[in-house]
One Martini backbone bead per residue (centre of mass of N, CA, C, O) as a GRO file, in nm:
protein
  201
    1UNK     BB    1   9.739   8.776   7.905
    2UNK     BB    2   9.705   9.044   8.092
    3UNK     BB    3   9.797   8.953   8.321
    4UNK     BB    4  10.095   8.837   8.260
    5UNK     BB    5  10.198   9.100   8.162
    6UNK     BB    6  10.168   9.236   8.409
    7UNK     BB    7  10.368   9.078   8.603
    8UNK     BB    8  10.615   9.098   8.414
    9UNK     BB    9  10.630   9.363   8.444
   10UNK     BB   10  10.584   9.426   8.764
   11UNK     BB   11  10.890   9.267   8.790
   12UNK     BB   12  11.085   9.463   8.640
   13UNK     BB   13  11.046   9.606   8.880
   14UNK     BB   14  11.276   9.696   9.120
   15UNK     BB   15  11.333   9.674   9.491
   16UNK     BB   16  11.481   9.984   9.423
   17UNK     BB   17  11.424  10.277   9.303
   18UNK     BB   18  11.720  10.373   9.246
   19UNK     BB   19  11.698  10.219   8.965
   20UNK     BB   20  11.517  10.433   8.872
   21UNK     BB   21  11.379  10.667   8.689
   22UNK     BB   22  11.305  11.013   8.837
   23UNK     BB   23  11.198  11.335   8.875
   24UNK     BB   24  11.294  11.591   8.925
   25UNK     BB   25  11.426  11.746   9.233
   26UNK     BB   26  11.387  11.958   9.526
   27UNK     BB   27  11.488  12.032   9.854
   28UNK     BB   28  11.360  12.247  10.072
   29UNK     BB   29  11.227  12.069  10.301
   30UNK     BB   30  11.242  11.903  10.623
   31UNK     BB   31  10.969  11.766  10.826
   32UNK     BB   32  10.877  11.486  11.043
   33UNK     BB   33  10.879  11.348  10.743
   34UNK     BB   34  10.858  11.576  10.574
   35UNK     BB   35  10.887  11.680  10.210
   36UNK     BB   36  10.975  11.980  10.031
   37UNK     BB   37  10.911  11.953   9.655
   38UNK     BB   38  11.084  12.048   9.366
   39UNK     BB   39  10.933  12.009   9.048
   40UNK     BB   40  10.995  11.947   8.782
   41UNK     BB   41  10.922  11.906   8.439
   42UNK     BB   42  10.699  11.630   8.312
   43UNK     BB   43  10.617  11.322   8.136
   44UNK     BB   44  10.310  11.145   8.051
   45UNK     BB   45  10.139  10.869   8.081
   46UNK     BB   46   9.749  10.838   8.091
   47UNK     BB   47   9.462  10.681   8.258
   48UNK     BB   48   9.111  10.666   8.317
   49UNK     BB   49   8.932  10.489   8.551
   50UNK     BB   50   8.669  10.281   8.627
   51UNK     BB   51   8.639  10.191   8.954
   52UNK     BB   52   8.836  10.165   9.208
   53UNK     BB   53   9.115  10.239   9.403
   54UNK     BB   54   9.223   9.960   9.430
   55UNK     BB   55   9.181   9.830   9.093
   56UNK     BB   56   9.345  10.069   8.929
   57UNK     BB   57   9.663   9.977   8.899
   58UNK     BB   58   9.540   9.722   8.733
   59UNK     BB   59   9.411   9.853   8.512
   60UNK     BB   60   9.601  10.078   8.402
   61UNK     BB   61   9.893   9.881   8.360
   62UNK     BB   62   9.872   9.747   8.072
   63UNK     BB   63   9.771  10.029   7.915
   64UNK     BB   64  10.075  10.191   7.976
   65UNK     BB   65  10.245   9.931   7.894
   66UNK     BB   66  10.188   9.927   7.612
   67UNK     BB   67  10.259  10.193   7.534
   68UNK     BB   68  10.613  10.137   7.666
   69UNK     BB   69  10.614   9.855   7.490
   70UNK     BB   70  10.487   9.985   7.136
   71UNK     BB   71  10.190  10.075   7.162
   72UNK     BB   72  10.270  10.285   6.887
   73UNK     BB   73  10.387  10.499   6.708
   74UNK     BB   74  10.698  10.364   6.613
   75UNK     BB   75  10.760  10.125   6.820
   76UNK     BB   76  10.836  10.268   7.107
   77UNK     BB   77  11.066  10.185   7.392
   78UNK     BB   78  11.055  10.243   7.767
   79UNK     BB   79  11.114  10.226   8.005
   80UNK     BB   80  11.120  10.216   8.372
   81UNK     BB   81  10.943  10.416   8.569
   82UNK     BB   82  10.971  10.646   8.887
   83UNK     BB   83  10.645  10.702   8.968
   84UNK     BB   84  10.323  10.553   9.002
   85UNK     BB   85  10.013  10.775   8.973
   86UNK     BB   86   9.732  10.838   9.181
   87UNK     BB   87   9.415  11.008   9.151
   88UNK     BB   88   9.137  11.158   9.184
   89UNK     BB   89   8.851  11.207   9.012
   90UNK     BB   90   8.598  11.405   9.064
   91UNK     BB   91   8.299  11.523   9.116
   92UNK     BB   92   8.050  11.687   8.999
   93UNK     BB   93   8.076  11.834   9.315
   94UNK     BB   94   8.050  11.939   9.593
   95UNK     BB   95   8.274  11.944   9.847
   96UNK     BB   96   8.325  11.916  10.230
   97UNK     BB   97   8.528  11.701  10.210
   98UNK     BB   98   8.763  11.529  10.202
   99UNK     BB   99   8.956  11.367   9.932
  100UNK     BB  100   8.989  11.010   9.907
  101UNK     BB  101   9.002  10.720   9.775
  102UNK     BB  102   8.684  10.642   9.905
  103UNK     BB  103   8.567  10.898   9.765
  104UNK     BB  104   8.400  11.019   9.546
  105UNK     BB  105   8.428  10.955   9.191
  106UNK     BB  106   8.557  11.003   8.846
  107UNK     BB  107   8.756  10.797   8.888
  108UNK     BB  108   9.129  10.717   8.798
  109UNK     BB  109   9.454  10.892   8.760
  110UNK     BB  110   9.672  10.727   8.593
  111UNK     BB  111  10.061  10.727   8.596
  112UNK     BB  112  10.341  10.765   8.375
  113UNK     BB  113  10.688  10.848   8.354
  114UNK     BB  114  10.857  10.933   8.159
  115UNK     BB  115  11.184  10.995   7.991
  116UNK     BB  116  11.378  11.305   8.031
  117UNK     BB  117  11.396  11.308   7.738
  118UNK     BB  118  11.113  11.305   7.692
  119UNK     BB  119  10.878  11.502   7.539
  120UNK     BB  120  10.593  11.611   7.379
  121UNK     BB  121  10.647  11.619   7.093
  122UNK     BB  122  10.821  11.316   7.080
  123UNK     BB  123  10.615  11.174   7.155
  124UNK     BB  124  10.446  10.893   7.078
  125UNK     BB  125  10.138  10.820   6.949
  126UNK     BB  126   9.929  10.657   7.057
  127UNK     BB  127   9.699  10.362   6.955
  128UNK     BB  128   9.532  10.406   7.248
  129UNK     BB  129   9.273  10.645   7.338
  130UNK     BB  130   9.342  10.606   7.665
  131UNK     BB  131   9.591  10.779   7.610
  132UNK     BB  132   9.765  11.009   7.761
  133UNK     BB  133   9.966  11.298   7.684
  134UNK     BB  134  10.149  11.472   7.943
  135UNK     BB  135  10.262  11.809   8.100
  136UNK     BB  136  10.409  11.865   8.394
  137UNK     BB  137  10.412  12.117   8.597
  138UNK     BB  138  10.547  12.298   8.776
  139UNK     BB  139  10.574  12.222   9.158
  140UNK     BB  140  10.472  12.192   9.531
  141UNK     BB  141  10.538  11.930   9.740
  142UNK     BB  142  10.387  11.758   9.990
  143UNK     BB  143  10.600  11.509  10.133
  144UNK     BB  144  10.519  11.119  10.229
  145UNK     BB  145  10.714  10.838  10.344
  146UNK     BB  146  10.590  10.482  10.304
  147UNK     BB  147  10.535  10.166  10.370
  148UNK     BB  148  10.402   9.870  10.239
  149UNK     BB  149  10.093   9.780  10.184
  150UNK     BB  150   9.846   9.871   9.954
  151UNK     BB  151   9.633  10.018  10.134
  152UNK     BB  152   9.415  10.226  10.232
  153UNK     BB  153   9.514  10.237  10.536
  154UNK     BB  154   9.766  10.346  10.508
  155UNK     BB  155   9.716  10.575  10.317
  156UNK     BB  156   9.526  10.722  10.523
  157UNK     BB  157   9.703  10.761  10.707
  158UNK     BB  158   9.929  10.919  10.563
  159UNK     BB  159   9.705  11.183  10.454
  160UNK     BB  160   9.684  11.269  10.735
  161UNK     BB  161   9.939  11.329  10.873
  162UNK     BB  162  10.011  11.540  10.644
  163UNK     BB  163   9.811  11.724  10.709
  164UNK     BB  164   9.814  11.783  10.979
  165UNK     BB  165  10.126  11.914  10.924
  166UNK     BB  166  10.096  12.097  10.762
  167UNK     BB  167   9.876  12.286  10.912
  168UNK     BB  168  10.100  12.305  11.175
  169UNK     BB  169  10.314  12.495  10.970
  170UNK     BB  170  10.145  12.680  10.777
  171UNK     BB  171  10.076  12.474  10.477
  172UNK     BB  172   9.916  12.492  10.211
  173UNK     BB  173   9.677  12.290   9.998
  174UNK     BB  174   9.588  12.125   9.697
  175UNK     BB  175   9.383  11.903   9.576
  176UNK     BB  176   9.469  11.595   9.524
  177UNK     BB  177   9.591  11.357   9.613
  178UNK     BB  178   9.851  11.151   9.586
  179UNK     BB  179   9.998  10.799   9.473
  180UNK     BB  180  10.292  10.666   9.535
  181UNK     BB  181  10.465  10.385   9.348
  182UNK     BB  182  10.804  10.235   9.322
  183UNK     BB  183  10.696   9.936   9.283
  184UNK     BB  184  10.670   9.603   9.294
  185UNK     BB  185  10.468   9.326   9.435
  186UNK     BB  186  10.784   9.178   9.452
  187UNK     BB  187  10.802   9.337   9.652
  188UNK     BB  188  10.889   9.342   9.984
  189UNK     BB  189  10.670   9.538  10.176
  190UNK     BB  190  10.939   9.648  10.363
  191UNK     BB  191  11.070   9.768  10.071
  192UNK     BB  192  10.849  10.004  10.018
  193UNK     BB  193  10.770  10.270   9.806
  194UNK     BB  194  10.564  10.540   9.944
  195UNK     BB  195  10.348  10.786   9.877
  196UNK     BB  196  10.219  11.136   9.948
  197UNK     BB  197  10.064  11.364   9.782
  198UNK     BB  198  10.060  11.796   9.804
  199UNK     BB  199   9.990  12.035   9.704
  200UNK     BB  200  10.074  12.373   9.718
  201UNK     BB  201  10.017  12.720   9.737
   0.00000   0.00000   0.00000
């Protein structure tokens, strides 16, 4: 039932991103191929998986479709937004090389984003206690666009990419990358949008 749902769900996500809702942002810079991408504060449903990287996204994403499909207080639904963002929660010990999505890790945080008319404040309590509501603040990502299929080759392509070219600009970075997703697996893989974010210092 769980299989179901979730494929019905990640149908309903259209063949082009810019048919759904994403949270605003501002682009300060373009070069290479790289936007430096100034983004509003925006309001996310979360939850941490325990898994590896490749099966985070589809741990996650019936868990958070049930939060925005109605399981929640007040049986409020809402739209579907993009785009599903996932980082490594990082292992409690120091780490000495960058952080891949193949490196240890306590888990991956995916997100939805909710739609920009919902606060903090009105968003309805989780019902699953696996969900969480957070307001991410405002901050300033360097990103990188490419498509293709989810595979790990793919992004680790593109984040090493980002790094070289952001190092090369003499722009600081810092933090987990992210990988965002903005299609459902019913695009055809040179249809989909993926990105790379890296947090800006």
């Amino acid at each position: 039932m769980v299989r179901i749902l979730l494929v019905f769900a990640l149908a309903l996500m259209p063949l082009t991103s810019r048919a759904i809702e994403e949270p605003g942002y501002e682009v300060i810079k373009t070069f290479d191929n790289v936007e430096i991408r100034k983004y509003a504060p925006y309001v996310v449903a979360e939850v941490i998986v325990q898994t590896s990287a490749s099966e985070a996204g589809s741990a996650a994403f019936p868990i958070l479709a049930g939060y925005i499909f109605g399981k929640n207080k007040g049986e409020k639904k809402f739209a579907m937004t993009a785009p599903v963002t996932q980082s490594a929660e990082p292992m409690k010990m120091e780490m000495t090389a960058p952080v891949t999505q193949s490196a240890a890790a306590n888990g991956y945080r995916v997100q939805f984003v909710l739609p920009k008319t919902v606060t903090l404040a009105m968003a309805p309590e989780p019902l699953d206690s696996r969900v969480q509501l957070r307001e991410v603040p405002s901050a300033t990502w360097a990103v990188i666009r490419y498509s293709g299929l989810w595979t790990e080759a793919n992004y680790k392509e593109h984040l090493d990419k980002l790094r070289a070219i952001t190092v090369a600009a003499g722009i600081a970075t810092q933090g987990e990358p992210v990988l965002s997703r903005y299609n459902g697996p019913m695009t055809p893989w040179f249809m989909r949008r993926n990105e790379v974010w890296l947090a800006v210092q």
